[in-house]
C-alpha positions, 0 to 999 in steps of 0.5 A: 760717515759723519764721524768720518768726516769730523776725524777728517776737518780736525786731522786737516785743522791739526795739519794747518796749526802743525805748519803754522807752529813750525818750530817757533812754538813752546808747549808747556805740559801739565799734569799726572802721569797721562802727561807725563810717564816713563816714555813720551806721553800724548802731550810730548809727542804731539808738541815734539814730533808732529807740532815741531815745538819745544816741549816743557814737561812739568807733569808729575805722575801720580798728581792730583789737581791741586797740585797743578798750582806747583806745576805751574810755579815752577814753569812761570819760574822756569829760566829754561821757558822762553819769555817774553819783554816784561817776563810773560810767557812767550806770544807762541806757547800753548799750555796743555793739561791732563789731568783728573784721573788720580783725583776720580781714582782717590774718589773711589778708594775713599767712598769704597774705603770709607764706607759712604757713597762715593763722591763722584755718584753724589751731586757736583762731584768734581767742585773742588778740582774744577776750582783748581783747575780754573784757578791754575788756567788763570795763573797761567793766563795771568802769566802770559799764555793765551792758548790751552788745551 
């Protein structure tokens, strides 16, 4: 029953922020191939047919987090993305990012390859690309947006 009706308050709070984004919204999409594969991905889908938005893909299949730095580049750089006065970000674009698989995948072929333990059964395993995740958030948030999933 609690599951239930947690499913219930996010499909209805999905259902406002779709009707509250109407069509003026810009989705920026980030990533590996999660976000980005040879048909719509979750982000696509979300931002296109549900949200009614404008959907910018620059996810790259097969990217790992630090090349999330190049993703972002290229869409602050992007003539195609809306901006706003002073060359920020539109007010009304949210950024989402998938991303992490292929650098847990890389983990594991090194640790299983290379004769050690893994990296992700060690402490901290993910220091490096949560320091690149932050540091593209910041970016991004440097460039003008505001909202992230």
């Amino acid at each position: 029953l609690k599951s239930y009706c947690l499913c219930n308050v996010v499909f209805s709070s999905l259902a406002r922020l779709a009707a509250s984004m109407a069509s003026s919204w810009n989705v920026l999409i980030f990533g590996d191939s999660w976000a980005k594969y040879m048909h719509p991905c979750w982000g696509e889908v979300l931002a296109s047919q549900r949200l009614r938005a404008k959907v910018f893909n620059f996810a790259d299949p097969g990217s790992l987090c630090g090349d999330l730095h190049g993703q972002g580049t290229r869409a602050l750089l992007s003539p195609q993305v809306p901006k706003a006065a002073g060359g920020l970000l539109a007010r009304d674009t949210l950024v989402v990012v998938h991303t992490g698989g292929n650098d847990f995948i890389q983990k594991m072929v090194e640790g299983v390859f290379g004769g050690g333990v893994p990296e992700v059964f060690r402490a901290n395993p993910g220091v490096r690309e949560s320091e690149k995740l932050k540091a593209f958030l910041d970016t991004m948030y440097r460039g003008g947006a505001r909202n992230f999933l």
